[in-house]
LORO-605302 format. One line per field, with one value per residue (C-alpha): residue number from 1; residue in one letter; x negated, y, z. Coordinates in Angstrom, 2 decimals. Layout:
// LORO-605302
milo NUM:... $
drenpa a:... $
xx X:... $
yy Y:... $
zz Z:... $
END
This chain:
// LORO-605302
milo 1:2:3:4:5:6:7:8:9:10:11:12:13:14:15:16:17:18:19:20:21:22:23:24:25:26:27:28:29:30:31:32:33:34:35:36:37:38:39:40:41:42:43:44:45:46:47:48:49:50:51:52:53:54:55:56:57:58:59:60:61:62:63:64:65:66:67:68:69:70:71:72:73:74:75:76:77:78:79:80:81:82:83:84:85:86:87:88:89:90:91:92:93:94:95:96:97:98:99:100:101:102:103:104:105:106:107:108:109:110:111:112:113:114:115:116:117:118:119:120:121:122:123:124:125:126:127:128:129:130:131:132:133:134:135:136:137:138:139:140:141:142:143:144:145:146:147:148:149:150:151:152:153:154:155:156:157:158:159:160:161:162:163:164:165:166:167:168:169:170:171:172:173:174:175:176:177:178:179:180:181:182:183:184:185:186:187:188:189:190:191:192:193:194:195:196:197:198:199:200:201:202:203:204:205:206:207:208:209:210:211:212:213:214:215:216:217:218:219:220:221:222:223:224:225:226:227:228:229:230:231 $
drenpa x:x:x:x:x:x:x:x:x:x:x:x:x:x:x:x:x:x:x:x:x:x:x:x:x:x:x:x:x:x:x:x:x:x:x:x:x:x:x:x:x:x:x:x:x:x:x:x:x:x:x:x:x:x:x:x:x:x:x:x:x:x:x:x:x:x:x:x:x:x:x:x:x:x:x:x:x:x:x:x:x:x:x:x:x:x:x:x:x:x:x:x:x:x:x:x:x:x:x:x:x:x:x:x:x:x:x:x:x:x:x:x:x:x:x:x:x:x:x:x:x:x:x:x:x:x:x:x:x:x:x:x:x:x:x:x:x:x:x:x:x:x:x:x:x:x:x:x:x:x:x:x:x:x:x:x:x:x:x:x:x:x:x:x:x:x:x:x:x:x:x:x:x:x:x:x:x:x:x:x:x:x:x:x:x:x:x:x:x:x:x:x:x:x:x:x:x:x:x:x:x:x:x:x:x:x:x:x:x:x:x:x:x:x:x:x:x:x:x:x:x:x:x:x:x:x:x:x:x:x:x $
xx -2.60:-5.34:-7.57:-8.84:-7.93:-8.42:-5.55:-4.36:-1.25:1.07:2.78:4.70:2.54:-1.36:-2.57:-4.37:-6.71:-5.39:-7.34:-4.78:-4.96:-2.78:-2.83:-2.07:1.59:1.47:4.87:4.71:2.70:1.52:0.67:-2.14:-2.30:-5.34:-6.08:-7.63:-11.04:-11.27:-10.54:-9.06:-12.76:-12.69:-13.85:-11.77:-8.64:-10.27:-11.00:-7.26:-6.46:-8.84:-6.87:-3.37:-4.74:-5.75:-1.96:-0.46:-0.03:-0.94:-2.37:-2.52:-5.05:-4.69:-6.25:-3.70:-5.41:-7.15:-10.91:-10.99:-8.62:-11.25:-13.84:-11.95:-10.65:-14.14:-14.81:-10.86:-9.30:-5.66:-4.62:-5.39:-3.49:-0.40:2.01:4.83:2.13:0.79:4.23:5.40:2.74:2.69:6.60:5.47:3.02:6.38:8.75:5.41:5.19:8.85:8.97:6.02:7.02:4.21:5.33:8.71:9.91:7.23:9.06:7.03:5.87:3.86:-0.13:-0.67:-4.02:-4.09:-2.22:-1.39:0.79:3.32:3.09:3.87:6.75:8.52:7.97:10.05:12.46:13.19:12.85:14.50:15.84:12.03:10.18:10.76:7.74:5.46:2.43:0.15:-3.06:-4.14:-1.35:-0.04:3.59:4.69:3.61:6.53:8.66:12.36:12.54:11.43:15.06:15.63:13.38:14.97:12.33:10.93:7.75:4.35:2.51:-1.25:-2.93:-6.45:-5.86:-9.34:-7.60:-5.77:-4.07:-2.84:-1.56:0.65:2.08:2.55:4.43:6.82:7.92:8.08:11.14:12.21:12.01:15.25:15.05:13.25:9.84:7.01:4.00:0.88:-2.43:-5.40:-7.61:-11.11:-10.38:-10.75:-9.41:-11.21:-11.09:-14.89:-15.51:-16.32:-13.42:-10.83:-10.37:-10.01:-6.98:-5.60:-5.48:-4.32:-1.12:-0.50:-0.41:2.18:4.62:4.46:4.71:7.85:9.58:8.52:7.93:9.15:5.64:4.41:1.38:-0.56:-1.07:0.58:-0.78:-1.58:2.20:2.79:6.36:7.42:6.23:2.33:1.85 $
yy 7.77:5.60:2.99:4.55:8.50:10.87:12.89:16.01:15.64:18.37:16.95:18.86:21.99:20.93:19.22:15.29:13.67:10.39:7.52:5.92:2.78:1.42:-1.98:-2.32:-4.07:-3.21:-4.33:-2.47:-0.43:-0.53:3.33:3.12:4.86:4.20:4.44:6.92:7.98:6.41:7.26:6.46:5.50:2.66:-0.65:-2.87:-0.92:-0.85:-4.34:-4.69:-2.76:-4.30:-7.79:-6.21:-4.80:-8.31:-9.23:-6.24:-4.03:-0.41:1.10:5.07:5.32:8.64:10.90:11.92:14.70:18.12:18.02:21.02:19.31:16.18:18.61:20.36:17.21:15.32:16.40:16.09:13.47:15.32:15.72:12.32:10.71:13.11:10.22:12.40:14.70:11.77:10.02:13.30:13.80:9.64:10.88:13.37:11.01:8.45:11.52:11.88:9.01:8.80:12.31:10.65:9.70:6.22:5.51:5.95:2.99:0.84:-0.77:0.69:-0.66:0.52:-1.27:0.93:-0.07:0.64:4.08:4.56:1.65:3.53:6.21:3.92:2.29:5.51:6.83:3.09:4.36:8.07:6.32:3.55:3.39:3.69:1.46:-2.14:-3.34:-3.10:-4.61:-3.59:-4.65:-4.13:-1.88:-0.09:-0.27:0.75:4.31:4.57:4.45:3.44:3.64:0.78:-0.45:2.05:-0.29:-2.24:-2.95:-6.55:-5.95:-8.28:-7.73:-8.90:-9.19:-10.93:-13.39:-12.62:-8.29:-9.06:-5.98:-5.01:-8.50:-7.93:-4.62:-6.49:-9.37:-6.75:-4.67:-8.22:-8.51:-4.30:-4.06:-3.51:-5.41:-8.79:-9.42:-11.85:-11.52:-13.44:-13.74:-14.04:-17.11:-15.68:-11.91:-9.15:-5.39:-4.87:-8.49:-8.68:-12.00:-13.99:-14.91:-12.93:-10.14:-11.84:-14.17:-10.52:-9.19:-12.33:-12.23:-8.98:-10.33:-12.59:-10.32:-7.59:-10.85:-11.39:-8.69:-5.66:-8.12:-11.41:-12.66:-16.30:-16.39:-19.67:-17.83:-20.77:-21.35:-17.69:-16.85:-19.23:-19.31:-16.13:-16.51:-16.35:-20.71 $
zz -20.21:-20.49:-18.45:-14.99:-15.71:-12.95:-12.45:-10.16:-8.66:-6.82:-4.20:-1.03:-1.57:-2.05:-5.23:-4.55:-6.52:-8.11:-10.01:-12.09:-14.24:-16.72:-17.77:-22.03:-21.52:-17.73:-16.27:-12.63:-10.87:-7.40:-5.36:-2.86:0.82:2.58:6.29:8.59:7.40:4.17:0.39:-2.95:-3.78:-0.88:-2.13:-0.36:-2.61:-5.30:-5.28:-4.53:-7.50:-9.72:-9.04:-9.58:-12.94:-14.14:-13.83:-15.39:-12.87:-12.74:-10.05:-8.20:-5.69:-4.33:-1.36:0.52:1.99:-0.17:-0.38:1.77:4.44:4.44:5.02:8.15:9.67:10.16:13.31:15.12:12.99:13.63:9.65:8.88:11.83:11.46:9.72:8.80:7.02:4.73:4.12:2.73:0.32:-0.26:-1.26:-2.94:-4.87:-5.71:-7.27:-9.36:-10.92:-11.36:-13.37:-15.57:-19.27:-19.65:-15.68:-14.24:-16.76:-14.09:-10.73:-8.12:-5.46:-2.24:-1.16:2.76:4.48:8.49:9.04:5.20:5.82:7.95:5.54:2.71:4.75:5.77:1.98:1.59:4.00:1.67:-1.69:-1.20:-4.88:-6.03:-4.17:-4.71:-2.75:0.17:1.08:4.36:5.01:8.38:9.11:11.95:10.82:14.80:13.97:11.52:14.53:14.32:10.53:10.33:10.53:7.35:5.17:3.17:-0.19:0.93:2.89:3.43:6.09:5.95:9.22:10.39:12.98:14.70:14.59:18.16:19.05:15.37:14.98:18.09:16.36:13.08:15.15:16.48:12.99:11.48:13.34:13.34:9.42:8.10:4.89:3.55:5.21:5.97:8.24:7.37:8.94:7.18:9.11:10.62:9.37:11.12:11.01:7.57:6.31:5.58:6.17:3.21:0.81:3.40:0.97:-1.96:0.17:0.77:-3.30:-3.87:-1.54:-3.09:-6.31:-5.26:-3.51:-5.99:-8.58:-6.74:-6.20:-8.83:-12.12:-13.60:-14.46:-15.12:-12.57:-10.77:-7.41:-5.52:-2.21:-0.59:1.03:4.22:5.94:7.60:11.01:9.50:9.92 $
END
């Protein structure tokens, strides 16, 4: 499997497109679920993933939703809100990888932007001897309900202190999650950290938590993880 190969993957009943990238000597690898209306082809994941890459990580970004379904769901938005739907197919996704010869030897761990974050976290909550790792960016980890208590693979969650409401969510599953967690918010982000430098904080901090917890590697990322209540 080489650098950045497209790949179709079946998963609870529909087949997803997946970009996957493997790292020469790659030592975990990291599964992507973006939010509501986006793609595997957003920038702010693939930046993400680009920075994982350069540590040795390999990366899945993956739509969780058919072409066709995109297509049908433009106008309503129901499919592409519908968590349970996505966190099976993010699931799905996970007994993938772990039935793939070059991957399932890779600690996995889970990267969930706004709504794909409560898919990733209850995917953490049915694999929970697969995924080592979360890490939410702008998440809405309240929409995974009370599973969150069933989470037990350490979880980061990334929040913009300028993204009010979403902060006050994050503040709340901080203290629900049933496992190892830290909240930390970004200085002058908002909900799609583009403010200058506020991404690159982000992929940083994921760097360091999947450092942490999927991969004993020798990195200089000091700095980017505050204490747990997000000083």
């Amino acid at each position: 499997m080489g650098h950045d190969t497209m790949m179709a993957v079946p998963s609870a009943g529909v087949v997803l497109d997946a970009d996957v990238t493997v790292p020469a000597d790659a030592r975990g690898i990291v599964l992507f679920a973006h939010g509501s209306g986006s793609s595997r082809l957003s920038p702010r994941n693939r930046m993400v993933a680009g920075r994982l890459n350069g540590v040795g990580l390999a990366t899945v970004l993956t739509d969780l939703l058919t072409a066709d379904e995109e297509r049908r769901d433009a106008a309503g938005g129901r499919l592409r809100f519908d968590i349970g739907l996505l966190a099976d197919r993010l699931t799905g996704v996970v007994d993938w990888i772990a039935a793939q010869t070059v991957l399932t030897r890779l600690p996995l761990g889970l990267f969930g932007a706004s709504t794909g974050a409560a898919a990733a976290l209850l995917t953490a909550a049915d694999r929970p001897r697969h995924v080592r790792a979360v890490v939410s960016r702008g998440g809405r980890p309240d929409l995974a309900g009370p599973r969150l208590t069933e989470v037990t693979a350490p979880v980061l969650l990334i929040v913009g202190e300028l993204d009010a409401s979403v902060l006050d969510l994050n503040r709340a599953a901080h203290h629900d999650l049933g496992g190892e967690s830290a909240l930390w918010i970004v200085p002058g982000a908002t909900h799609l950290f583009e403010e200058p430098g506020t991404l690159d904080q982000v992929a940083g901090a994921a760097a360091q938590w999947f450092d942490r917890h999927l991969a004993d590697f020798d990195l200089t990322l000091n700095g980017y993880l505050p204490d747990d209540d997000g000083t």
